[in-house]
C-alpha positions in Angstrom: 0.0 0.0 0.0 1.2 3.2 -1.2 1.7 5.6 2.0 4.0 8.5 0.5 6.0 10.3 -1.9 9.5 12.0 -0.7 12.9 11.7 -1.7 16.2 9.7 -1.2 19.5 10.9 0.2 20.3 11.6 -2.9 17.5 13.8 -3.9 15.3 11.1 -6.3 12.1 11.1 -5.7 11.1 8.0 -4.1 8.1 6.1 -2.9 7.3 4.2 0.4 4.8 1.6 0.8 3.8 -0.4 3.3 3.3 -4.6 3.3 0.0 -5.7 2.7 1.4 -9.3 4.4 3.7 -8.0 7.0 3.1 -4.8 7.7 7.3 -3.4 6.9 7.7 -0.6 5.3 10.0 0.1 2.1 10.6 2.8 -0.2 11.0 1.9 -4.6 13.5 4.2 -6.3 12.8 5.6 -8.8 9.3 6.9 -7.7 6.4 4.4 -9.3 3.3 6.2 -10.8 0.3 5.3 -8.7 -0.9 3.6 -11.7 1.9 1.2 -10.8 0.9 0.7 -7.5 -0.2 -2.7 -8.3 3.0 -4.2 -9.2 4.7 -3.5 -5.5 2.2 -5.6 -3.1 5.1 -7.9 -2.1 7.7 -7.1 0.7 11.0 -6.0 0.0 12.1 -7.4 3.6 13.7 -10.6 3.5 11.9 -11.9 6.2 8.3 -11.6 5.0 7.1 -14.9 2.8 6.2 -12.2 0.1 9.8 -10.9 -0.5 11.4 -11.8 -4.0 15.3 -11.5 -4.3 14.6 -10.8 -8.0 13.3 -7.3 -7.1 15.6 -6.2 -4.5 18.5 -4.1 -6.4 19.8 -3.4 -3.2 20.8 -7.1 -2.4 22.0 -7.4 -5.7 24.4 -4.2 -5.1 25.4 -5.5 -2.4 26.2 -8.9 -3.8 27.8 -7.4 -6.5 25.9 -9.1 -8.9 24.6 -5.8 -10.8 26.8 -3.1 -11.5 26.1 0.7 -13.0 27.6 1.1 -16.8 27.9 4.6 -17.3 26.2 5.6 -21.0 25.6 8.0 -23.4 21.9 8.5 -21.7 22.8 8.5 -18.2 23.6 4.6 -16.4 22.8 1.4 -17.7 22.3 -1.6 -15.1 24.3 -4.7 -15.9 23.2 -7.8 -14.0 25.7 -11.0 -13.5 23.2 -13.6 -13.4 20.0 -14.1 -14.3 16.9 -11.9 -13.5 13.2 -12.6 -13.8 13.9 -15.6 -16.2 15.9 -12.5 -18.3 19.4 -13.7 -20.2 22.2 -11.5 -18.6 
């Protein structure tokens, strides 16, 4: 459930939800359009039986397995293994 809109440490405009299942909160960056809304009713907390690794870019940061290319349109990410059934 969509609570707010606000921004990140680094100025992007983020949203936070809340879990439907567990109750956590968690922000998506960049900032979905409520339309969107739909697509985040999973946790991003590893301990809720609704979290998907797949969607958490911060654990794959951490885990090295993505990293930012910089680009001719800003940064493309890269992933090292395979995400969402996706060929990396």
């Amino acid at each position: 459930m969509r609570l707010r809109e606000t921004t990140n440490e680094y100025g992007t405009p983020v949203v936070e939800y809340r879990c439907e299942s567990c109750g956590e909160t968690f922000t998506i960056c960049p900032a979905p359009e409520p339309e969107q809304d739909d697509q985040w009713s999973g946790c991003l907390a590893p301990t809720c039986a609704s979290y998907d690794e797949t969607r958490d870019v911060d654990k794959w940061f951490d885990e090295g397995r993505v990293r930012a290319i910089p680009s001719e349109h800003g940064v493309r990410l890269v992933p090292f293994r395979v995400i969402d059934g996706a060929k990396s």
